[in-house]
N, C-alpha and C positions, 0 to 999 in steps of 0.2 A: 490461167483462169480467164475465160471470156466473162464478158459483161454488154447488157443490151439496156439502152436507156427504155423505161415502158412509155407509151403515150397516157395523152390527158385521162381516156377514160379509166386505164386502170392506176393511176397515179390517185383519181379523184376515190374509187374503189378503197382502195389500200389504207389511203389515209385516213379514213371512216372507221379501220377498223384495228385493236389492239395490236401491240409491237408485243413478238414473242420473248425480246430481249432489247438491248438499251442499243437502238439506233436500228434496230431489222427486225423481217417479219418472216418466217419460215411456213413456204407454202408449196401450195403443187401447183403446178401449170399443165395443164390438157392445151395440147396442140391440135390445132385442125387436120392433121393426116392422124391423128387418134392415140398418137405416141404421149405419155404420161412422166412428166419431171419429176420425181418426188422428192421432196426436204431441200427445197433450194430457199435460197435466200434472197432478199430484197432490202437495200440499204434504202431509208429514208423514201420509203414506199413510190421510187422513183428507179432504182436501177438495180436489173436483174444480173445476181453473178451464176455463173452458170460453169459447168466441167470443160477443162478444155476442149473434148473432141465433140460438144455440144456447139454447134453453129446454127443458130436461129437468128430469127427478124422476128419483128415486135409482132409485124403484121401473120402471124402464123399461131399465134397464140387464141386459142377460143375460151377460154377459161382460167380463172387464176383463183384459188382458195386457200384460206388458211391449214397448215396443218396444226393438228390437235396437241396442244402440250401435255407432257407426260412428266 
């Protein structure tokens, strides 16, 4: 499993908004080449874990939302 620390802006983001479970926040990340993460996770609305063959920078991310609990 990779992991990407996120920056201030989506740190400040994240922690404004509910924890889908005790200690992480289960969201989608839209990347700027338009490719779509879905149901990834975020511990302590600070660092994204992500699939191994999944190799990003913080800087490539355009979007970060919650996904919806079911």
């Amino acid at each position: 499993m990779n992991t990407i620390p996120l920056n201030y802006k989506w740190k400040a983001m994240l922690s404004r908004l509910p924890e889908s479970g005790m200690g992480f926040q289960l969201v989608k990340v839209f990347l700027k080449n338009g490719k779509i993460l879905n149901k990834h996770r975020v511990l302590n609305a600070s660092l994204l874990l992500l699939e191994t063959h999944e190799i990003i920078s913080d800087d490539e991310i355009e979007m970060i939302e919650l996904e919806p609990n079911h």
